[in-house]
C-alpha positions as CSV (number, residue, x, y, z in Angstrom):
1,X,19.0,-0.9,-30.4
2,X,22.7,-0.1,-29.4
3,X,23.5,-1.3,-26.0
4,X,23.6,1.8,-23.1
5,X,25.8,0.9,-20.6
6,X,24.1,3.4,-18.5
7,X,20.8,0.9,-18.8
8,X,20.1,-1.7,-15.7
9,X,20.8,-5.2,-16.5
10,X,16.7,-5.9,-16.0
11,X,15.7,-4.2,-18.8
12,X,18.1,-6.4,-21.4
13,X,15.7,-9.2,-20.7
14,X,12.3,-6.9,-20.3
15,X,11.2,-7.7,-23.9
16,X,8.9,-5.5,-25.9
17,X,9.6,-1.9,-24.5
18,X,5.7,-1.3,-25.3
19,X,4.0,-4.1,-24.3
20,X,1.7,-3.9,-20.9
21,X,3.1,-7.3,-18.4
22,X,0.0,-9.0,-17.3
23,X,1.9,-9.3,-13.6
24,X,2.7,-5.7,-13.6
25,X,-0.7,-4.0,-14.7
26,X,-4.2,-3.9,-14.0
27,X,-5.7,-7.0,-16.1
28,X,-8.1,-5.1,-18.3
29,X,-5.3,-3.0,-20.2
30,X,-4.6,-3.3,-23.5
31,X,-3.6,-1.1,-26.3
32,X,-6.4,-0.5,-28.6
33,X,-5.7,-0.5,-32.5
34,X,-3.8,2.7,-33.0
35,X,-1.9,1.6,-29.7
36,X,-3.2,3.8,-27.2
37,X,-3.7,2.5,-23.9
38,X,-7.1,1.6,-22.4
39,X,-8.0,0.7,-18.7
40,X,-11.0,-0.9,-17.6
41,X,-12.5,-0.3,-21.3
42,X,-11.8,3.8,-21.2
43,X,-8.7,5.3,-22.8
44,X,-6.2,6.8,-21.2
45,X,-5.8,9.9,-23.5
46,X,-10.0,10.3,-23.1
47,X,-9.1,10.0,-19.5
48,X,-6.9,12.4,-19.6
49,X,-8.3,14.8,-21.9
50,X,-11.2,15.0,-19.6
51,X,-9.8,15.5,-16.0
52,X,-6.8,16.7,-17.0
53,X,-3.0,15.4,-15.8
54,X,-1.0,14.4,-13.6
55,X,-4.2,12.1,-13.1
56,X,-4.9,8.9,-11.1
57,X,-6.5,6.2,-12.7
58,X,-8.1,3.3,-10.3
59,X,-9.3,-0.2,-12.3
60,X,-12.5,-1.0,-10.4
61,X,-12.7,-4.5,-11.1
62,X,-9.1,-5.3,-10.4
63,X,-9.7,-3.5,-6.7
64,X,-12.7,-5.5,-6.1
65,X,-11.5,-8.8,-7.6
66,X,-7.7,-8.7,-5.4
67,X,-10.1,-8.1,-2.8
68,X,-12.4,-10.9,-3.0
69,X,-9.5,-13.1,-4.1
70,X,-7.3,-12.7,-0.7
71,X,-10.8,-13.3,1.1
72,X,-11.0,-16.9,-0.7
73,X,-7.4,-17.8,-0.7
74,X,-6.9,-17.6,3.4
75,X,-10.7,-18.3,4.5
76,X,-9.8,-21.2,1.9
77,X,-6.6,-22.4,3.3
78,X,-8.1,-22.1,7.2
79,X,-11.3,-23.7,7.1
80,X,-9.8,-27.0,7.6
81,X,-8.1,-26.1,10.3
82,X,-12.0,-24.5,12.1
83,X,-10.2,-21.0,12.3
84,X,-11.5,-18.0,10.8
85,X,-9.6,-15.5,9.1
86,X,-10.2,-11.6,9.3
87,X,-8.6,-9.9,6.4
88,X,-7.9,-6.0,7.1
89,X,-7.4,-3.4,4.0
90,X,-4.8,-0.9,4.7
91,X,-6.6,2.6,4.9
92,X,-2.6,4.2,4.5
93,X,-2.8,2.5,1.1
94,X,-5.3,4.7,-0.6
95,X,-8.5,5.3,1.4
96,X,-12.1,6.9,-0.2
97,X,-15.5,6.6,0.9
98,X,-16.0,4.7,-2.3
99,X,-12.9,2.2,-1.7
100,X,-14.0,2.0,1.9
101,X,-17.6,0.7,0.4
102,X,-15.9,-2.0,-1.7
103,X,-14.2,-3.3,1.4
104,X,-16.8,-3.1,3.2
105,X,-19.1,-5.0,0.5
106,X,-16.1,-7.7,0.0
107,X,-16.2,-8.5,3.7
108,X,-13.2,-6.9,4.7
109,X,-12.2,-5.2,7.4
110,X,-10.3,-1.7,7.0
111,X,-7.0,-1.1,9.4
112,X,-6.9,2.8,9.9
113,X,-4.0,4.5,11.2
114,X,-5.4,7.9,12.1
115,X,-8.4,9.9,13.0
116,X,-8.9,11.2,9.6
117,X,-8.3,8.0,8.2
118,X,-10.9,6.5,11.1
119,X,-13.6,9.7,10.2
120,X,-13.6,8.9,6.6
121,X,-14.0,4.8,7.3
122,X,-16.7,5.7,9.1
123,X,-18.4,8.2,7.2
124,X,-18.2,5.8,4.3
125,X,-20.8,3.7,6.5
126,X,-18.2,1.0,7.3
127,X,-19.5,-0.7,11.0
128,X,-17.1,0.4,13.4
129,X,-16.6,-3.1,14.8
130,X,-15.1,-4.0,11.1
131,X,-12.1,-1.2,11.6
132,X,-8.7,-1.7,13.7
133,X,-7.1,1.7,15.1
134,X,-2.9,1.2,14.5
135,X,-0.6,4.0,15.4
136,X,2.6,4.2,17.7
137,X,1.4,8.1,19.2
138,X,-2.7,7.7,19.5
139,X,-4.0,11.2,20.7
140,X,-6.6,11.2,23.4
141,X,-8.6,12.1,21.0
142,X,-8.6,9.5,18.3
143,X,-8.9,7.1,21.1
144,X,-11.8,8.6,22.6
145,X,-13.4,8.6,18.8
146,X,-12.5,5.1,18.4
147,X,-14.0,3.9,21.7
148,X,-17.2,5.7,21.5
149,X,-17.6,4.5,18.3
150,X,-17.1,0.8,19.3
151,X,-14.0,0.0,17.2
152,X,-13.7,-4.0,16.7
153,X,-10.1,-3.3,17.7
154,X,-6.7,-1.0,19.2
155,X,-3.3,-2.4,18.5
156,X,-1.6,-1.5,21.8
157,X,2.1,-0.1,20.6
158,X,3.5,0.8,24.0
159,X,3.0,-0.5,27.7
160,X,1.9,2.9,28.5
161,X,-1.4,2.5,26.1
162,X,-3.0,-0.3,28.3
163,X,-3.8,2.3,30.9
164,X,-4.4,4.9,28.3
165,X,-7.1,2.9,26.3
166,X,-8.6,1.1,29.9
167,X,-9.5,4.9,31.4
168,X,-10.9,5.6,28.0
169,X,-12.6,2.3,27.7
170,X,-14.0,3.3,31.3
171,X,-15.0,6.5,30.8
172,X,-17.3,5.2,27.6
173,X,-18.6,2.4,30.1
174,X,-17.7,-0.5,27.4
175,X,-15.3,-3.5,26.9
176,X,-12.3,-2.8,24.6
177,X,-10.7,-5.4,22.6
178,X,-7.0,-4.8,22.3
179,X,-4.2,-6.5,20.2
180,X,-0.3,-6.0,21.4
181,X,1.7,-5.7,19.0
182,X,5.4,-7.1,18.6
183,X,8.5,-7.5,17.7
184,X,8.8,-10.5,16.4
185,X,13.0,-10.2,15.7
186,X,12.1,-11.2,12.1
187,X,13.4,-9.0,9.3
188,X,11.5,-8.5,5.9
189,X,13.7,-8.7,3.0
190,X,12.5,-5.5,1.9
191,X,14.1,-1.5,1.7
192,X,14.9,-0.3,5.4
193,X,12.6,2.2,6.3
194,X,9.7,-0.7,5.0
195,X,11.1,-3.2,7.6
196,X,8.8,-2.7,10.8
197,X,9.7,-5.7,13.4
198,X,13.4,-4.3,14.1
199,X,14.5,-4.5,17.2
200,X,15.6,-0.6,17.0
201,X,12.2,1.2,15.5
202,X,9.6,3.2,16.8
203,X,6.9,0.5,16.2
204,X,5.7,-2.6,19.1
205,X,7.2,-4.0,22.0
206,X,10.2,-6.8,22.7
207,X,9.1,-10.4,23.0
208,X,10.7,-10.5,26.5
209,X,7.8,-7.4,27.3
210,X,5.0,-9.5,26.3
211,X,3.9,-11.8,29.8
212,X,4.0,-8.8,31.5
213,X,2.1,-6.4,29.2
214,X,-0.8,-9.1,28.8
215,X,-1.1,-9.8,32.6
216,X,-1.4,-5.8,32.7
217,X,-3.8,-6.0,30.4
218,X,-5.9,-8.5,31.9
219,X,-5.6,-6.6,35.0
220,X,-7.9,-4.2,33.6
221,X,-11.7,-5.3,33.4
222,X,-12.1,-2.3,30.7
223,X,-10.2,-4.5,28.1
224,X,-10.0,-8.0,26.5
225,X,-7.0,-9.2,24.8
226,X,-7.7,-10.3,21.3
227,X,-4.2,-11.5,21.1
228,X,-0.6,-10.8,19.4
229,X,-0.3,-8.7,16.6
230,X,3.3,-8.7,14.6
231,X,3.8,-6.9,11.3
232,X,7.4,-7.6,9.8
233,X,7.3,-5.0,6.9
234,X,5.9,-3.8,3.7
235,X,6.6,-4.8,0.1
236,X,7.2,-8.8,1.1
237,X,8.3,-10.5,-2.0
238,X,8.6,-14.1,-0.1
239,X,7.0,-16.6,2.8
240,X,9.9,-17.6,4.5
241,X,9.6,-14.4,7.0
242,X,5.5,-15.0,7.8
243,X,6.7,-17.9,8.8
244,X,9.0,-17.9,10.7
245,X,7.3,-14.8,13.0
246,X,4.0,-17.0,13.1
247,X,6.7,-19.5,14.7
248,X,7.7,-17.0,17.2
249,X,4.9,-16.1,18.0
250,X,3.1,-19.0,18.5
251,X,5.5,-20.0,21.3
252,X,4.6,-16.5,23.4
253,X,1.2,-17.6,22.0
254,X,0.9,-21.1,23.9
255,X,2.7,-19.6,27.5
256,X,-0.3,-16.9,27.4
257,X,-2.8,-19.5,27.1
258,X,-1.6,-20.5,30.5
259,X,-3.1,-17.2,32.1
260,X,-6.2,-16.9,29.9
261,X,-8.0,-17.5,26.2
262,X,-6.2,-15.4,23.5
263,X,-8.4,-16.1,20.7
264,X,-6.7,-14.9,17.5
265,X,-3.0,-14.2,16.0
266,X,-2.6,-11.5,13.9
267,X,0.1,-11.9,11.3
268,X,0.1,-8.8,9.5
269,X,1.1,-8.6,6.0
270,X,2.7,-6.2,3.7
271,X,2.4,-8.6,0.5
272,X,4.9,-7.7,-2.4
273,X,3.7,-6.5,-5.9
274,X,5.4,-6.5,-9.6
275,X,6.7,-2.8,-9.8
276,X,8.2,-3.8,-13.1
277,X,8.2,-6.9,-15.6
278,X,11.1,-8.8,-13.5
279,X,9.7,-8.7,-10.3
280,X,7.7,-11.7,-9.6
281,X,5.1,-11.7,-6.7
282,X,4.0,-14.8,-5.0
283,X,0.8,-15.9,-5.5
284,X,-2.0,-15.0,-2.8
285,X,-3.4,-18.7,-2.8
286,X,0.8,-19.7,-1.9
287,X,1.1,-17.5,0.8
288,X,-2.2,-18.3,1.9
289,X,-1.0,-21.7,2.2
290,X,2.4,-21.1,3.5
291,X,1.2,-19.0,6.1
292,X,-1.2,-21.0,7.3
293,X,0.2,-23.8,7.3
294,X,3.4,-22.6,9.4
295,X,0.8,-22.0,11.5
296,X,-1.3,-25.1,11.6
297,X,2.2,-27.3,11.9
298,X,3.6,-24.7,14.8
299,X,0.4,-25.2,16.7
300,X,0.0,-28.9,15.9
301,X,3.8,-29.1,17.3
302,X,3.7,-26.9,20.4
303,X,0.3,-28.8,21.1
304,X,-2.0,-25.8,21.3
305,X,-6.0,-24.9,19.2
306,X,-5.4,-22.7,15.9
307,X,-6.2,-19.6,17.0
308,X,-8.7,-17.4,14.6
309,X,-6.0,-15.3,12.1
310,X,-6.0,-11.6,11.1
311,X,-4.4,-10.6,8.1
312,X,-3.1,-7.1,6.6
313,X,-2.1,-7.8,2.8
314,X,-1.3,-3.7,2.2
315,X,-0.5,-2.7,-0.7
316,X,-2.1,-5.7,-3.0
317,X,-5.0,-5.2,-3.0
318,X,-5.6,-1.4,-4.3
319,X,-1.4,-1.2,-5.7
320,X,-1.8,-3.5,-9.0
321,X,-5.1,-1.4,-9.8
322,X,-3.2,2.3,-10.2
323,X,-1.9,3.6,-13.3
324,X,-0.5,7.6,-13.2
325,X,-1.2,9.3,-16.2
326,X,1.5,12.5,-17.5
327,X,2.4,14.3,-19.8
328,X,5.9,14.7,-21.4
329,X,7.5,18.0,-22.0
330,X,11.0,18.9,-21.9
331,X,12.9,15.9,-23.3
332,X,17.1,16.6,-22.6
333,X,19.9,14.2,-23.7
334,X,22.6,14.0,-20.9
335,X,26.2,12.9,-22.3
336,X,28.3,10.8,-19.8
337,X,31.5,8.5,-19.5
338,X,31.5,5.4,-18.3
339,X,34.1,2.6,-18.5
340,X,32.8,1.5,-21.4
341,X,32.7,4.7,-22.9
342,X,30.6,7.7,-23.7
343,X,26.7,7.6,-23.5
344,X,23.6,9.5,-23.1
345,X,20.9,9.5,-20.9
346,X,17.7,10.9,-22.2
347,X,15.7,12.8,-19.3
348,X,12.0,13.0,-20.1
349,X,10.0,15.4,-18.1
350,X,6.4,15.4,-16.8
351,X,3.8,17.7,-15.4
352,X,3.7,15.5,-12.0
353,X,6.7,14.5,-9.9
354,X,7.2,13.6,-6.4
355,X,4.2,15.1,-5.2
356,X,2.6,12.5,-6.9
357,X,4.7,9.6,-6.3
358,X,7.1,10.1,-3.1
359,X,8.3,7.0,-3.5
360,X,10.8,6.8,-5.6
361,X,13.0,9.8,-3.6
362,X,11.7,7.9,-0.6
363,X,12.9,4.5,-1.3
364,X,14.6,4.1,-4.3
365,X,11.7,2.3,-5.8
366,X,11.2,1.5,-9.7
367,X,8.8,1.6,-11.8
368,X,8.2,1.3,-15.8
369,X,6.8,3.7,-18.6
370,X,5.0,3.5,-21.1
371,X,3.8,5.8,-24.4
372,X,0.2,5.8,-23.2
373,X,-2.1,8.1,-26.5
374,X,-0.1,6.2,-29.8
375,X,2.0,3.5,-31.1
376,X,5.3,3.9,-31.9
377,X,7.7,2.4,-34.9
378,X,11.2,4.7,-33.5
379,X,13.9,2.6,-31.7
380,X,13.6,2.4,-28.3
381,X,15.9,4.7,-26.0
382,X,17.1,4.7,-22.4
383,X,15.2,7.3,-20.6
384,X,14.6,8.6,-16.8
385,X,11.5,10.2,-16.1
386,X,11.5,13.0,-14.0
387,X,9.5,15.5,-12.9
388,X,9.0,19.5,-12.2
389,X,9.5,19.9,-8.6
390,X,12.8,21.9,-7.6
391,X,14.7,18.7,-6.8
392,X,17.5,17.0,-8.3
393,X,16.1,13.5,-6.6
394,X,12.6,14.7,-8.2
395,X,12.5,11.2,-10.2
396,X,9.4,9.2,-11.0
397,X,10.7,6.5,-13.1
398,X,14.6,5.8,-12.8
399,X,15.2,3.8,-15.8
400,X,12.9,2.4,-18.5
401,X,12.8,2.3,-22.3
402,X,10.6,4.5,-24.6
403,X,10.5,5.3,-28.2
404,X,13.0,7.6,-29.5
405,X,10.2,9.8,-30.8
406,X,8.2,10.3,-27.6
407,X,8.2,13.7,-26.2
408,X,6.5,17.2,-25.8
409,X,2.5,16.6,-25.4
410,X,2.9,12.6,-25.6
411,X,1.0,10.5,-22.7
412,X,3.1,8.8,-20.5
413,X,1.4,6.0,-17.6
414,X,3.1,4.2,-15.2
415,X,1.5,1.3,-13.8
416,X,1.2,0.0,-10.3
417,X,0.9,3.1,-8.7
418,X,-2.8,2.5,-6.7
419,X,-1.0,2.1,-3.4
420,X,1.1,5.1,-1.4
421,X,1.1,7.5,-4.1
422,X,-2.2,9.7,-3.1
423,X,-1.8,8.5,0.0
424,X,2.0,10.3,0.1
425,X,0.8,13.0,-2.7
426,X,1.9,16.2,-1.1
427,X,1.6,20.3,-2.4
428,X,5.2,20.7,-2.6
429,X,6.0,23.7,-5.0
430,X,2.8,24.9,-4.0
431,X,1.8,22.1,-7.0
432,X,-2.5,20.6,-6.4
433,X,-3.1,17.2,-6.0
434,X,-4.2,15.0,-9.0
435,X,-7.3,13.2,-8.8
436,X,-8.7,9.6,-8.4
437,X,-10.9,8.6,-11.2
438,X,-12.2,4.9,-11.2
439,X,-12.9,3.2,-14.5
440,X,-15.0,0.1,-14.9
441,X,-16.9,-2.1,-18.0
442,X,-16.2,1.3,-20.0
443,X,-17.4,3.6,-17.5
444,X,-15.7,6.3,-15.2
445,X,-16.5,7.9,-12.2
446,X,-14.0,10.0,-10.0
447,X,-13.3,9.5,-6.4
448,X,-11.2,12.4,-5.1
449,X,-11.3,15.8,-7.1
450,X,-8.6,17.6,-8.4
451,X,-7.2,19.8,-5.9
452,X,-7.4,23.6,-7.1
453,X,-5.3,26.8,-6.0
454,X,-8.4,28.2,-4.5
455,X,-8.5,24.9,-2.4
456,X,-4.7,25.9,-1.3
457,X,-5.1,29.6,-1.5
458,X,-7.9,29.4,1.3
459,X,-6.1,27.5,4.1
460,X,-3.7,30.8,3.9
461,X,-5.1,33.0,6.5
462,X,-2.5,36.4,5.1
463,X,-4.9,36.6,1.9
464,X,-7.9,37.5,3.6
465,X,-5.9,40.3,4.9
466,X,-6.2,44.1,3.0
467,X,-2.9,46.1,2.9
């Protein structure tokens, strides 16, 4: 293939424009022997010829197997030390009652964010004491829901929610455990709207704020402080910033012992996945170790207990386990200059877009493509997959390589998309929501249900209106 200047200098070294990176997508995918694409034993294009596309496709195993694996890697790396480790799945990920049940069943814990996100948790049968309520506005409500339901855990976000949750805490004639959560000052090398412990964002309280939040909140017989919580962003490709906010911490840590037990740190999370074949995420069992060993040297040092640990990996457990399935229609060669002359982009467009994956307008993310229902012998070509919405920033996949004969009716997946991308799915364009179908040993079963019209349609209180 001719050179494109117009291509990123990752995908020079990506290899094989067709092959599936182990790091990149779920582990049971394979092409079969006419070089379709299979998931979890099922084939995308049966997939798709059965539910339809844009569609969702969940591996099963590779949910439940990230899951038990970040279980063994940090209970692993802290029993040494006598401390136990909570590990928390991130309901904003992608949450269903089924999901919710594979936590549940993997001994997780499930951080929820909302009431609807708290509702469904709970619906699912997950124990309330095994769910954490985040969120930097709680309504009266959700607190209320989450109190009388005996949530294990509130992240306070503001010195104004230790009074808020104590008179709620009160009024359901129970104990509250509470977490403060803050800014530790540290800053994830990561896109800046994913970077959470700035000083200047809407999430957790200064360091300086802490002694005199905690004595407020030991004030208050309605509550008992679990301890700190600190979450330095999402998409974390490294150690280095874990531990240096378990350092932090662990100083404000050891001057609140002074006053009173604070049995646990929680360290949050936000661990990094391979979006595309040069990206290289760290190994759960290394940050496992890297964390807690920051911690285990930082306590040893400052001459303090380990305290028990809480951790929020996000996105990698459910991320690596999503592939979105399209397909291709209008296919449009662009002609450009560049200093080195003319070239051409080739835009390939789908029957999905932002409303299924926000995050590429959101952040600038990338992703790679694949020929999903055949093999192909045609030269590869630069492409950028976009999709139908009425946006010039509708992109879903910036810059990859496909075969020059891929078009109109072709399958098109693109991997790692199990985390943020139902969760963000919106009805822009007045376009439904795909669904979530789970495949396993050869089997599928769906999760969510494709949205219909009639589902939109009926939410619109004019057409139940006669003229």
């Amino acid at each position: 293939m001719t050179p494109n200047p117009l291509a990123p200098a990752r995908l020079a070294a990506a290899g094989d424009p067709q092959a599936l990176p182990a790091h990149v997508w779920p582990a049971s995918a394979r092409r079969d022997d006419d070089g379709a694409i299979e998931v979890g034993g099922v084939a995308l294009a049966d997939l798709a010829a059965r539910h339809g596309t844009p569609l969702y496709v969940l591996d099963e195993a590779e949910v439940r197997g990230r899951a038990d694996r970040v279980v063994a890697a940090f209970r692993g790396a802290a029993r040494p030390l006598g401390a136990q480790v909570h590990v928390y799945y991130a309901a904003k990920a992608f949450l269903s009652s089924h999901v919710a049940r594979w936590m549940r069943d993997a001994g997780l814990r499930i951080d929820v964010a909302t009431g609807g996100e708290l509702a469904l948790a709970l619906a699912a049968g997950v124990p309330a004491a095994r769910l954490g309520l985040h969120g930097n506005d709680k309504s009266d409500d959700e607190l209320a829901t989450a109190v009388e339901a005996g949530i294990g855990s509130i992240v306070l976000d503001s010195a104004e929610e230790v009074e808020r949750v104590a008179v709620t805490a009160r009024r359901a004639g129970t104990v509250q455990g509470v977490r403060l959560r803050v800014n530790s000052g540290v800053h994830a090398s990561t896109h800046e709207y994913l970077a959470t412990a700035r000083e200047d964002q809407k999430f957790g309280v200064a360091l300086t704020q802490v002694p005199a939040i905690v004595q407020a909140i030991r004030a208050r017989p309605e509550l008992r402080l679990l301890g700190l919580h600190s979450h330095i962003g999402s998409q974390i490709l490294g150690v280095g910033g874990f531990a240096e906010a378990a350092r932090r911490l662990l100083t404000v840590h050891r001057a609140l012992l002074q006053g009173g037990e604070v049995p646990e740190l929680n360290l949050g999370g936000g661990f990094g996945i391979a979006y595309t074949a040069d990206q290289e995420a760290v190994p759960v069992e290394d940050l496992a170790i890297g964390i807690v060993g920051t911690v285990a040297a930082t306590c040893a040092e400052l001459g303090i207990p380990v305290p028990d640990l809480a951790i929020e990996p996000g996105r990698w457990i459910v991320g690596p386990a999503g592939v979105t399935v399209y397909t291709a229609g209008t296919v449009k060669d662009v002609e450009l200059q560049t200093d080195e002359g003319p070239a051409v982009r080739r835009y390939v467009s789908v029957d999905g877009g932002m409303s299924d994956n926000a995050r590429t307008a959101l952040y600038g993310a990338e992703y790679e493509v694949r020929l999903a229902n055949r093999r192909s012998s045609a030269d590869p070509v630069l492409v950028r997959v976009v999709g139908r919405h009425c946006e010039s920033g509708d992109v879903v996949v910036q810059a990859d390589l496909l075969p020059a004969d891929a078009g109109r009716g072709d399958l098109l997946a693109v991997p790692a998309t199990g985390a943020y991308h139902h969760s963000l799915a919106s009805n822009y364009n007045l376009i439904t929501r795909p669904p979530v179908v789970a495949v396993a040993d050869g089997a599928e079963r769906v999760l969510i249900t494709r949205e219909t019209l009639a589902d939109l349609f009926a939410r619109d209180a004019g057409l139940e209106e006669t003229e």
